[in-house]
PDB file as gemmi writes it, atoms N, CA and C in Angstrom:
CRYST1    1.000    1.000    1.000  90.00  90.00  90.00 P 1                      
ATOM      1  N   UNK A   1     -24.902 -22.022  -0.855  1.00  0.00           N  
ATOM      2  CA  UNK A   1     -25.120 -20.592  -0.796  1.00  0.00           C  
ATOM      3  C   UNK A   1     -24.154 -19.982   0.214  1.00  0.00           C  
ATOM      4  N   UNK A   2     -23.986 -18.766  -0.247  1.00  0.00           N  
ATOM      5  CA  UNK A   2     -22.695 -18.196   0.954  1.00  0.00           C  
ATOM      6  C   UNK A   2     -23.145 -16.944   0.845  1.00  0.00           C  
ATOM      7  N   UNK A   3     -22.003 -16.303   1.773  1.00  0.00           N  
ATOM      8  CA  UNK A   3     -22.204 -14.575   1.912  1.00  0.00           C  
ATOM      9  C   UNK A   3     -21.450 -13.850   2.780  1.00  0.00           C  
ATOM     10  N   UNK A   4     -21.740 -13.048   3.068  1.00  0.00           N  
ATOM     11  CA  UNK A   4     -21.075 -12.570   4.159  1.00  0.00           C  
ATOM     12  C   UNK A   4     -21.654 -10.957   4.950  1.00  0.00           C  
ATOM     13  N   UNK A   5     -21.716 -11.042   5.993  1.00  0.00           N  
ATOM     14  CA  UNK A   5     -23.270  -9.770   6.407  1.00  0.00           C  
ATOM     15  C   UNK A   5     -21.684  -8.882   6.800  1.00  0.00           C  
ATOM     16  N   UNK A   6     -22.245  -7.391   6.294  1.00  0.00           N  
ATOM     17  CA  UNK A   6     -21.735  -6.038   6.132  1.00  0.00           C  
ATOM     18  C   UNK A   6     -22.826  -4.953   6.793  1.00  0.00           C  
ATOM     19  N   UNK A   7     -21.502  -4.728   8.027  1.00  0.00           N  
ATOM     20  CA  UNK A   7     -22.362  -3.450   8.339  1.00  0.00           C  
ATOM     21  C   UNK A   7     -21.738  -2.145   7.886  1.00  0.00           C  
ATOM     22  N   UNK A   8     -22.408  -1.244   7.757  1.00  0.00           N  
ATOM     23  CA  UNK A   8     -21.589   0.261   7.629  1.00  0.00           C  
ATOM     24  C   UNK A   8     -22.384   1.476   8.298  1.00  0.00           C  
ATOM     25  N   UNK A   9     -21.801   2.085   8.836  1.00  0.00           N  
ATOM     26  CA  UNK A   9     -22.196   3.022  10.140  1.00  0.00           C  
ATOM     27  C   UNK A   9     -21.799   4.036   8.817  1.00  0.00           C  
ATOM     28  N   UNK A  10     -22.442   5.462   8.706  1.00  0.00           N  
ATOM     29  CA  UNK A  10     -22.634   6.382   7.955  1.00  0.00           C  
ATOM     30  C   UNK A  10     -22.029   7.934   8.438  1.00  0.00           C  
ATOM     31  N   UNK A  11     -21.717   8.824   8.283  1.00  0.00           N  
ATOM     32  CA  UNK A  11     -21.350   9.641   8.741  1.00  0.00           C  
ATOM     33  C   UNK A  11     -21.021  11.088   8.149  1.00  0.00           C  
ATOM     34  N   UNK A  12     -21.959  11.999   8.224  1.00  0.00           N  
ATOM     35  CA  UNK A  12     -21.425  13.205   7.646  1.00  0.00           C  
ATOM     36  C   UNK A  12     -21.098  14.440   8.643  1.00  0.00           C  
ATOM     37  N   UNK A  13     -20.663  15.756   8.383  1.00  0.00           N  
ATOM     38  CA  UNK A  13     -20.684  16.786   9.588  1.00  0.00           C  
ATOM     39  C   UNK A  13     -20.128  18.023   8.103  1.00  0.00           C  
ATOM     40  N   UNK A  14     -19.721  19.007   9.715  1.00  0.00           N  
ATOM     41  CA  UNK A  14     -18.909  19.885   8.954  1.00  0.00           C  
ATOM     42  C   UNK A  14     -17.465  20.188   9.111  1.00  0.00           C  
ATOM     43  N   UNK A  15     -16.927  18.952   9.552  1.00  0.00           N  
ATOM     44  CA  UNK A  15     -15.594  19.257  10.207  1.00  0.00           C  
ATOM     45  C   UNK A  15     -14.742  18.568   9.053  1.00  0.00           C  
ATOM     46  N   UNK A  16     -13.231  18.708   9.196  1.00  0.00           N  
ATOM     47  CA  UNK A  16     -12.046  18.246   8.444  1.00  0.00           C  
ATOM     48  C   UNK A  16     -12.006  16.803   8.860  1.00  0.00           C  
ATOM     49  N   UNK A  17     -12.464  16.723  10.088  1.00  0.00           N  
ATOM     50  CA  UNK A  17     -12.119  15.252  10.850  1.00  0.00           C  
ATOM     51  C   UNK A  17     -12.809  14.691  11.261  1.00  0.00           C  
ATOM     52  N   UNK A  18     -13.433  13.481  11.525  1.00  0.00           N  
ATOM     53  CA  UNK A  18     -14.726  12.722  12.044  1.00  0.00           C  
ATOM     54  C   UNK A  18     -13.642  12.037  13.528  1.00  0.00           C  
ATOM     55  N   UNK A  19     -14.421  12.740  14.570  1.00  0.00           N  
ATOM     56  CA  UNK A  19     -14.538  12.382  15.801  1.00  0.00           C  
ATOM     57  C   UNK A  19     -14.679  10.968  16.256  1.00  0.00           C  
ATOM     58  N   UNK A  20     -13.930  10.369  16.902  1.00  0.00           N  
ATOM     59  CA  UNK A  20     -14.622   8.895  17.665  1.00  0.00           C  
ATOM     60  C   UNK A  20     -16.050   9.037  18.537  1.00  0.00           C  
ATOM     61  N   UNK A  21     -16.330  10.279  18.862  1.00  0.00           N  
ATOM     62  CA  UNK A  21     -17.698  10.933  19.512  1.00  0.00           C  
ATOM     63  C   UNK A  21     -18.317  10.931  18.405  1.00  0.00           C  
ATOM     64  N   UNK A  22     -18.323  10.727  17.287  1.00  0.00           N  
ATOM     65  CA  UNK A  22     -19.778  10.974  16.621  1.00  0.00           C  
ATOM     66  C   UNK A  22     -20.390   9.938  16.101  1.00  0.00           C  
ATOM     67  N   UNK A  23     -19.885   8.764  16.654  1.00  0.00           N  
ATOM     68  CA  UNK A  23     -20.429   7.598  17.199  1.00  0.00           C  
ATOM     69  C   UNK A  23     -20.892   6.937  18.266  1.00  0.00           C  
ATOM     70  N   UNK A  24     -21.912   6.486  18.496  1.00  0.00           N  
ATOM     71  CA  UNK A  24     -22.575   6.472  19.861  1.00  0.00           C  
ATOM     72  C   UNK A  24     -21.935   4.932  20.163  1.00  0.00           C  
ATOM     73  N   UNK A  25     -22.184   4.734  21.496  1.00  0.00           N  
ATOM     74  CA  UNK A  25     -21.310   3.114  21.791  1.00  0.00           C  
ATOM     75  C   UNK A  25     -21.955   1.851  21.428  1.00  0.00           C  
ATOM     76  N   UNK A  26     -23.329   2.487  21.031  1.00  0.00           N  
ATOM     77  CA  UNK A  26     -24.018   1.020  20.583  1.00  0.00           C  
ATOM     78  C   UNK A  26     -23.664   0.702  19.266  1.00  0.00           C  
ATOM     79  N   UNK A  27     -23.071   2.115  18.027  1.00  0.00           N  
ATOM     80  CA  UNK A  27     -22.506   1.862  16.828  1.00  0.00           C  
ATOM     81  C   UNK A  27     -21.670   1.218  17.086  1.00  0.00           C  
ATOM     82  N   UNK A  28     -20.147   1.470  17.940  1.00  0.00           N  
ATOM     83  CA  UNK A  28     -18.986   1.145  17.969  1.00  0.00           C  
ATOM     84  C   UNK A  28     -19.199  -0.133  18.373  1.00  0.00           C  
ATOM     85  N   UNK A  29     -19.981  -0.628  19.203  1.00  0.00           N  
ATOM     86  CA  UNK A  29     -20.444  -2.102  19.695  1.00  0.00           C  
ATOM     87  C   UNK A  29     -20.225  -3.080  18.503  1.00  0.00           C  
ATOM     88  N   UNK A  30     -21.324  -2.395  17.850  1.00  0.00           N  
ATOM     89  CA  UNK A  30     -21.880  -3.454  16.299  1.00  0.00           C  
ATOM     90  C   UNK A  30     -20.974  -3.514  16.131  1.00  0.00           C  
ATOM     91  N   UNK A  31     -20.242  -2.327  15.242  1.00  0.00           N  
ATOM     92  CA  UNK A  31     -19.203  -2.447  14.382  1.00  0.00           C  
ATOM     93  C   UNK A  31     -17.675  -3.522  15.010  1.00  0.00           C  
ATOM     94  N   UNK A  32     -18.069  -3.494  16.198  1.00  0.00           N  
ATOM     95  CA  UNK A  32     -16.615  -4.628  16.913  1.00  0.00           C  
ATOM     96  C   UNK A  32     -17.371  -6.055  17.021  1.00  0.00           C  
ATOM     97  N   UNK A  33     -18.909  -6.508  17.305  1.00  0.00           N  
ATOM     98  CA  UNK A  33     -19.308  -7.661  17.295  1.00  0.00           C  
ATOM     99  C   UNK A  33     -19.246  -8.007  16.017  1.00  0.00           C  
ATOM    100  N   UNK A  34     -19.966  -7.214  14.992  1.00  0.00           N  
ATOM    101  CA  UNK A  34     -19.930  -7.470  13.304  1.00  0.00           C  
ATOM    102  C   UNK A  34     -18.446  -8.252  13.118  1.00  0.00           C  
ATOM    103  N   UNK A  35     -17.705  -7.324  13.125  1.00  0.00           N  
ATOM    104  CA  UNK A  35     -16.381  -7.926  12.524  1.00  0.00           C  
ATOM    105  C   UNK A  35     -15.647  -9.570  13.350  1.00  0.00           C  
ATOM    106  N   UNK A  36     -16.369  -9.354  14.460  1.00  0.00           N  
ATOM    107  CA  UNK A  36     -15.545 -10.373  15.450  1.00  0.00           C  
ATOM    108  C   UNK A  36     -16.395 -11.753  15.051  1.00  0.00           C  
ATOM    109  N   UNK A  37     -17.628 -11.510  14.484  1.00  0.00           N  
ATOM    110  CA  UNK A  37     -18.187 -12.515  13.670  1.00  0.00           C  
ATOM    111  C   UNK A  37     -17.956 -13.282  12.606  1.00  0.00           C  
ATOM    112  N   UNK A  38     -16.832 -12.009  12.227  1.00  0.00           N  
ATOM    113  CA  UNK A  38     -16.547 -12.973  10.563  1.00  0.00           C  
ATOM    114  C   UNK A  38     -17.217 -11.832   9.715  1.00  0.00           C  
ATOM    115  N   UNK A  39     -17.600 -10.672   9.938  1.00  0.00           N  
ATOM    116  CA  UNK A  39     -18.738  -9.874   9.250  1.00  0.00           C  
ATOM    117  C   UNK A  39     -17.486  -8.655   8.702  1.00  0.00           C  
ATOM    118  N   UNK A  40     -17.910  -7.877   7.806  1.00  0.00           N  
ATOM    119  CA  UNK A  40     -17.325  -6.964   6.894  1.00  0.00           C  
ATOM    120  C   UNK A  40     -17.532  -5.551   7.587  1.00  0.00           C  
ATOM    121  N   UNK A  41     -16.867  -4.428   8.636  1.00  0.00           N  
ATOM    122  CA  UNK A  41     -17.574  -4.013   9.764  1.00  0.00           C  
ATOM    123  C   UNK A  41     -16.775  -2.559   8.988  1.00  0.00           C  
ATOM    124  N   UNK A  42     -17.548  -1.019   8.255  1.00  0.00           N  
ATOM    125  CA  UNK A  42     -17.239  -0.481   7.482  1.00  0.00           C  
ATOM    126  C   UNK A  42     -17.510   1.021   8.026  1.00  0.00           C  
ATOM    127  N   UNK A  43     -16.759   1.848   8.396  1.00  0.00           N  
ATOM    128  CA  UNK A  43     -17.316   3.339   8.561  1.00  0.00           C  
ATOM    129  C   UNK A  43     -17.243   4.217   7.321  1.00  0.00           C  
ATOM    130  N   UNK A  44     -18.558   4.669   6.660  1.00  0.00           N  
ATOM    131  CA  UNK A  44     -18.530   6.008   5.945  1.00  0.00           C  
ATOM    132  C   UNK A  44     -18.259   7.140   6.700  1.00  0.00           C  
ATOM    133  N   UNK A  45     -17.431   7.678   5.848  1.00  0.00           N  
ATOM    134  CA  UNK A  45     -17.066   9.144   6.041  1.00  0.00           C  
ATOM    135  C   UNK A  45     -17.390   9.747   5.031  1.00  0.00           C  
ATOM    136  N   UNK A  46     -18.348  11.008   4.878  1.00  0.00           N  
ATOM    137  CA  UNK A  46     -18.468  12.199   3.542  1.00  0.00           C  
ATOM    138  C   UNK A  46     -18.130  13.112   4.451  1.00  0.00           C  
ATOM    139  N   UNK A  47     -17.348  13.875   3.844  1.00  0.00           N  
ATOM    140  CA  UNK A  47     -16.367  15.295   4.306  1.00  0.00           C  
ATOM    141  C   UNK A  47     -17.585  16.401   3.720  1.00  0.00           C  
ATOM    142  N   UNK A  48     -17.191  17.448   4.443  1.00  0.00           N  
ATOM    143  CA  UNK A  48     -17.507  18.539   4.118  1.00  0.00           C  
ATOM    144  C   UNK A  48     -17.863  19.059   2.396  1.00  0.00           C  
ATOM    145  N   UNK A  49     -16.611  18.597   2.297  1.00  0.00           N  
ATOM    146  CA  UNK A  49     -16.346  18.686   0.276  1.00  0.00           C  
ATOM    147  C   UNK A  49     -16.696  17.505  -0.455  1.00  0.00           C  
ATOM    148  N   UNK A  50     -17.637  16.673   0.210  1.00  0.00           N  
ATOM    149  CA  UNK A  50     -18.373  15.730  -0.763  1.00  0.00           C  
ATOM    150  C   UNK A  50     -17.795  14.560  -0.898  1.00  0.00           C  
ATOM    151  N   UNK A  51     -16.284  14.323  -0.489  1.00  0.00           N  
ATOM    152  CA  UNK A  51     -15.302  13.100  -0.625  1.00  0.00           C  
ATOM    153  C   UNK A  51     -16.083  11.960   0.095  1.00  0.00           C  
ATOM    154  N   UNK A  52     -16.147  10.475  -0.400  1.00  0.00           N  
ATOM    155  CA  UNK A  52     -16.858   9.575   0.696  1.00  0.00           C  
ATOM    156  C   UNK A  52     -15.484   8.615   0.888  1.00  0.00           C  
ATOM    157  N   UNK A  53     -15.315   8.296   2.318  1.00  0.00           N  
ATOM    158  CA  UNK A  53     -14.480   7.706   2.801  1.00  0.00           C  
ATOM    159  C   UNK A  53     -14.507   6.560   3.200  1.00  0.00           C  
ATOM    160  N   UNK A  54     -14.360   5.375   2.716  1.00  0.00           N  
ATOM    161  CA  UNK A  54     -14.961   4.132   2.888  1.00  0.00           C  
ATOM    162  C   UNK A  54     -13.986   3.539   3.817  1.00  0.00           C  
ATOM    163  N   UNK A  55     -14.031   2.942   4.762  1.00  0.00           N  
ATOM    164  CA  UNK A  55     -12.577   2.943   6.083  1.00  0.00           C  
ATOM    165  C   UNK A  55     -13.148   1.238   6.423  1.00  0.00           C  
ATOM    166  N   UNK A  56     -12.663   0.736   6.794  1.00  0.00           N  
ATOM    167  CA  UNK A  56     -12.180  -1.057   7.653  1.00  0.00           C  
ATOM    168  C   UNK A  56     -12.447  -0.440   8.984  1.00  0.00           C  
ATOM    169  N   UNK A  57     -13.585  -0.804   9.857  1.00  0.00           N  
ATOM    170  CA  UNK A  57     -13.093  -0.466  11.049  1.00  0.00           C  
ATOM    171  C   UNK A  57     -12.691  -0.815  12.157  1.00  0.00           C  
ATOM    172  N   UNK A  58     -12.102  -2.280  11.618  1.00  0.00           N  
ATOM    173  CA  UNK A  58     -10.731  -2.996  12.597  1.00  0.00           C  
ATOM    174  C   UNK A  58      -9.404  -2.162  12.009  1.00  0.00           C  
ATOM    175  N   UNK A  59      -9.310  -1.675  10.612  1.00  0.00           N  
ATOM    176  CA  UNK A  59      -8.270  -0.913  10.679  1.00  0.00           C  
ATOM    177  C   UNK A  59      -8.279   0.132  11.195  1.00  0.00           C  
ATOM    178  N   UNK A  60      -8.956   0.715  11.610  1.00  0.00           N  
ATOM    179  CA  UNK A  60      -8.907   2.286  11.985  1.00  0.00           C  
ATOM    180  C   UNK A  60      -8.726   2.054  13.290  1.00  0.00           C  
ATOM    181  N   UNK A  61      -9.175   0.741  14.066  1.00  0.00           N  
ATOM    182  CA  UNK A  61      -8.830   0.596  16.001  1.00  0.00           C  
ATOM    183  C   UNK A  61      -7.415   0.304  15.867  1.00  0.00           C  
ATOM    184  N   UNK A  62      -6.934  -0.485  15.083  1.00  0.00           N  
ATOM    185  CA  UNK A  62      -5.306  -1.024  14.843  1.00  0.00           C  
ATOM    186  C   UNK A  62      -4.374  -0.255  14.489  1.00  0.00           C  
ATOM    187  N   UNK A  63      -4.795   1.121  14.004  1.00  0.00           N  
ATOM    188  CA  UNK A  63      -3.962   2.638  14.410  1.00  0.00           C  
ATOM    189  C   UNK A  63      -3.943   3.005  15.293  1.00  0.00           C  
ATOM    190  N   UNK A  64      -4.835   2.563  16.569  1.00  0.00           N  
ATOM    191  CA  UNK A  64      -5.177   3.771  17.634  1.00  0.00           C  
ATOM    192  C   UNK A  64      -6.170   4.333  18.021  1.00  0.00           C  
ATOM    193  N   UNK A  65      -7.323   4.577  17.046  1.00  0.00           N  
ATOM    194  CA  UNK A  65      -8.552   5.543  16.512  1.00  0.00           C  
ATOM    195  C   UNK A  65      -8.961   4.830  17.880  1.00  0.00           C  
ATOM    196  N   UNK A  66      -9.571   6.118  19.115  1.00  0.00           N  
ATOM    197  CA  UNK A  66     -10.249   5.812  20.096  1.00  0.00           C  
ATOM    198  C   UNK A  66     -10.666   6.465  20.575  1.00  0.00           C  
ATOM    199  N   UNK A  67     -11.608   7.067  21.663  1.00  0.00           N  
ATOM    200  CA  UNK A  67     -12.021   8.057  22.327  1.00  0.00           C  
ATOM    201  C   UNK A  67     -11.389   9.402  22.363  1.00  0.00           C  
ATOM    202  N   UNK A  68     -11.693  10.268  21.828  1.00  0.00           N  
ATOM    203  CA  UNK A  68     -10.629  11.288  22.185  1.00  0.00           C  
ATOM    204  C   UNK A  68      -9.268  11.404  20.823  1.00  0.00           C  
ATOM    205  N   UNK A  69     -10.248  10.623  19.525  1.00  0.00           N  
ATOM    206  CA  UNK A  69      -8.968  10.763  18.734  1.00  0.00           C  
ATOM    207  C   UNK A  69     -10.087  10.932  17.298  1.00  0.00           C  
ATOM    208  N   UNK A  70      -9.343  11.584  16.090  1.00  0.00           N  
ATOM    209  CA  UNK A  70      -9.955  11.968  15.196  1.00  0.00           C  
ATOM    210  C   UNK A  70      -9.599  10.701  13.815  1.00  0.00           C  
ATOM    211  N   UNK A  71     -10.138  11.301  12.918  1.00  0.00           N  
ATOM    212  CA  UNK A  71     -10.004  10.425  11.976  1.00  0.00           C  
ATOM    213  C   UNK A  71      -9.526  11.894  10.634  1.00  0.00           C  
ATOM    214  N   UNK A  72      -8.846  12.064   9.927  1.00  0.00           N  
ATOM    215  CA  UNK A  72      -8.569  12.809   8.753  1.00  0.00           C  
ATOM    216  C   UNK A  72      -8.243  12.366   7.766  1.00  0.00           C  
ATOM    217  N   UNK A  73      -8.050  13.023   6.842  1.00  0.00           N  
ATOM    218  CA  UNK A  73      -8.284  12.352   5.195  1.00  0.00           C  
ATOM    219  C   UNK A  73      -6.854  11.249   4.929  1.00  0.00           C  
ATOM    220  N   UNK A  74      -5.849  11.811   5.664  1.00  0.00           N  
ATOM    221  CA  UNK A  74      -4.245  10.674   5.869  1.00  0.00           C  
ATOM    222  C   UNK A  74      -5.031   9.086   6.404  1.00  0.00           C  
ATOM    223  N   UNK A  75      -5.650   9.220   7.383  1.00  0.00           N  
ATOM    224  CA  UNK A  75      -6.122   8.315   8.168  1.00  0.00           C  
ATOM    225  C   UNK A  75      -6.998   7.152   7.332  1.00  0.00           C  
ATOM    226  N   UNK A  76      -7.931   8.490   6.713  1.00  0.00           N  
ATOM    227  CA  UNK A  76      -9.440   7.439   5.701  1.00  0.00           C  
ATOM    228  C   UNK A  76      -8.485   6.954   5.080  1.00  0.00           C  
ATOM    229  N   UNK A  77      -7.414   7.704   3.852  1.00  0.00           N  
ATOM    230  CA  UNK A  77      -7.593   6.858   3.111  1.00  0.00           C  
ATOM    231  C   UNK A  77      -6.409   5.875   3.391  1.00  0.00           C  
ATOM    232  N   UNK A  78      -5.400   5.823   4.530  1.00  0.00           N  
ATOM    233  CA  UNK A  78      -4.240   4.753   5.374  1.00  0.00           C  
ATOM    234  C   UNK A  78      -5.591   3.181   5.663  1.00  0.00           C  
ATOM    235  N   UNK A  79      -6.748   3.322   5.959  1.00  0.00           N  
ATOM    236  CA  UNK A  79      -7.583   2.384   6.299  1.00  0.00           C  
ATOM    237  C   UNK A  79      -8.800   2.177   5.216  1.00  0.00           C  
ATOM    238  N   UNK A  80      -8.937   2.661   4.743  1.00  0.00           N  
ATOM    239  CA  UNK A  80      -9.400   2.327   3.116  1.00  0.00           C  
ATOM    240  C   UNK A  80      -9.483   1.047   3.204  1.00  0.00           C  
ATOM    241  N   UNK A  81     -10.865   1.022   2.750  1.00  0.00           N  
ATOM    242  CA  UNK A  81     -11.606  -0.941   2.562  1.00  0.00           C  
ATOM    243  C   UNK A  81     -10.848  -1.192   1.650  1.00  0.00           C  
ATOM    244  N   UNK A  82     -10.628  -2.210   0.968  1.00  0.00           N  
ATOM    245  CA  UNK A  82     -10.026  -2.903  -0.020  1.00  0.00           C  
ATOM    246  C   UNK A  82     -10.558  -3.146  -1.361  1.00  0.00           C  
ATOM    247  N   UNK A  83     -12.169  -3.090  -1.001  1.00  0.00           N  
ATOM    248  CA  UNK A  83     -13.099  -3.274  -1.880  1.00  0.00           C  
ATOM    249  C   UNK A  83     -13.815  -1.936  -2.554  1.00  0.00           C  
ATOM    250  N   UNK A  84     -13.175  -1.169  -2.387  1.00  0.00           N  
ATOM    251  CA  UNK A  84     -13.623   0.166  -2.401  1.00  0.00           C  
ATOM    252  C   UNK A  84     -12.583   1.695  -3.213  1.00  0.00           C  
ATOM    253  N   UNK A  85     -12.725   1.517  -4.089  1.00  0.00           N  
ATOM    254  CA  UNK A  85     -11.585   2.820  -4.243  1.00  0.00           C  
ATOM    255  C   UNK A  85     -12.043   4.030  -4.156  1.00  0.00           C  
ATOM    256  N   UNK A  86     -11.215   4.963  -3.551  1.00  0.00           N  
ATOM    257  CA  UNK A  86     -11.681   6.310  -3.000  1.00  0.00           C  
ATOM    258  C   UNK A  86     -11.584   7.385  -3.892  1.00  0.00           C  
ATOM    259  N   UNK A  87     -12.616   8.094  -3.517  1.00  0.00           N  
ATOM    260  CA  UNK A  87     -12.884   8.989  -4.880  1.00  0.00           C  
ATOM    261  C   UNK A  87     -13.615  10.014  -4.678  1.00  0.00           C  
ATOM    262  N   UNK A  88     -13.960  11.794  -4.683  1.00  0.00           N  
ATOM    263  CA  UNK A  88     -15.077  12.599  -4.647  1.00  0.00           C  
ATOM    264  C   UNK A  88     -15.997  12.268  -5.557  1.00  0.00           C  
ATOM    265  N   UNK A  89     -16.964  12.633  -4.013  1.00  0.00           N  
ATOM    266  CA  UNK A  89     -18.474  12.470  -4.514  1.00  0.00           C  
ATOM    267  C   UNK A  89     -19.044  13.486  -5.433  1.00  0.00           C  
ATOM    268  N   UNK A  90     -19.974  13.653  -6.692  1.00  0.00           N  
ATOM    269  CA  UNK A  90     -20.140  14.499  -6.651  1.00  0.00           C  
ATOM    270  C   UNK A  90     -21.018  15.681  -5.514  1.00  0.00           C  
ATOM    271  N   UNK A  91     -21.752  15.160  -4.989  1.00  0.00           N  
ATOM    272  CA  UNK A  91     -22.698  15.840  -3.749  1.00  0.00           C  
ATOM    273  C   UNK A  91     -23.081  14.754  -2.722  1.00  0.00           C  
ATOM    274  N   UNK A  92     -23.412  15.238  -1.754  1.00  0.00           N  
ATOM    275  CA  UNK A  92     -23.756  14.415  -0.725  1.00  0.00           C  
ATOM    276  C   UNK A  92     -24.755  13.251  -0.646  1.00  0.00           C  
ATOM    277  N   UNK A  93     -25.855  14.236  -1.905  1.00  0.00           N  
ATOM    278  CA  UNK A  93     -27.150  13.205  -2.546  1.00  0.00           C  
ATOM    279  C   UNK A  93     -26.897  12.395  -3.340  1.00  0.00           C  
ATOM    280  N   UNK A  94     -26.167  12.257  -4.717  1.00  0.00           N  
ATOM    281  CA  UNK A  94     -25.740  11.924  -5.683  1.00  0.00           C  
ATOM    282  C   UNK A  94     -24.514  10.816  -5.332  1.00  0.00           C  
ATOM    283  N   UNK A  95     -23.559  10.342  -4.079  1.00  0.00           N  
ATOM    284  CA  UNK A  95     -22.641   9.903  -3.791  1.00  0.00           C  
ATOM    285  C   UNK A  95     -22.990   8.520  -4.101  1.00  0.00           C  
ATOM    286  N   UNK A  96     -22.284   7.662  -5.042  1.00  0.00           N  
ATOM    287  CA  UNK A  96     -22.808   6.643  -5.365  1.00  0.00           C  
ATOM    288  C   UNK A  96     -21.563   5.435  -5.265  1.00  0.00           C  
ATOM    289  N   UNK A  97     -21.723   4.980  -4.423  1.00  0.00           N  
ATOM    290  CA  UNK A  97     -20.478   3.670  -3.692  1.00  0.00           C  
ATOM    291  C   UNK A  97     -20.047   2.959  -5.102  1.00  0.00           C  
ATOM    292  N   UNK A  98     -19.081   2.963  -5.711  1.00  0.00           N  
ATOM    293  CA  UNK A  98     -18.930   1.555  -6.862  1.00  0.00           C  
ATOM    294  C   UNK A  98     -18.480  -0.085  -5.611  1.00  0.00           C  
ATOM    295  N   UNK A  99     -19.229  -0.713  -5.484  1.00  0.00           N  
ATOM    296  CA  UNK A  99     -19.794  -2.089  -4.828  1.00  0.00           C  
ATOM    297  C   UNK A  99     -19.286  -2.844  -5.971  1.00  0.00           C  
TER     298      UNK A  99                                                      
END                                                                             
């Protein structure tokens, strides 16, 4: 039997850009122990306009992405999971991951 444990930290607002602040440090924690485990360590982004942004989030530290720095739609989709193709949602409720 095998597997592999996936976390994903979630994230909506009303801005163009998702903040490294709108994660608290115990998220950013996980998300750096998760991955340093061997684990699949994933930030959602839904934009304003419904888009869901599925991001790596060892790729997004390996740009830079840090305190005091934003994330925008160049960025989501430059760090884009692999497993994931990016696409608008239709609504925020309705946003349905193809897994």
């Amino acid at each position: 039997m095998s597997g592999k444990r996936v976390l994903a930290e979630v994230k909506t607002g009303e801005d163009d850009r998702l903040q490294w602040g709108r994660l608290r440090p115990h998220q950013h924690e996980a998300l750096r122990l998760n991955h340093a485990c061997g684990g699949v360590s994933l930030l959602v982004w839904v934009t304003p306009q419904g888009e869901v942004h599925v991001m790596s989030y060892p790729a997004l530290l390996s740009t830079g992405w840090k305190a005091g720095k934003s994330v925008d739609h160049a960025l989501a989709c430059l760090c884009a999971w692999d497993g994931v193709q990016q696409r608008p949602a239709a609504r925020y409720e309705t946003a349905v991951l193809p897994y």
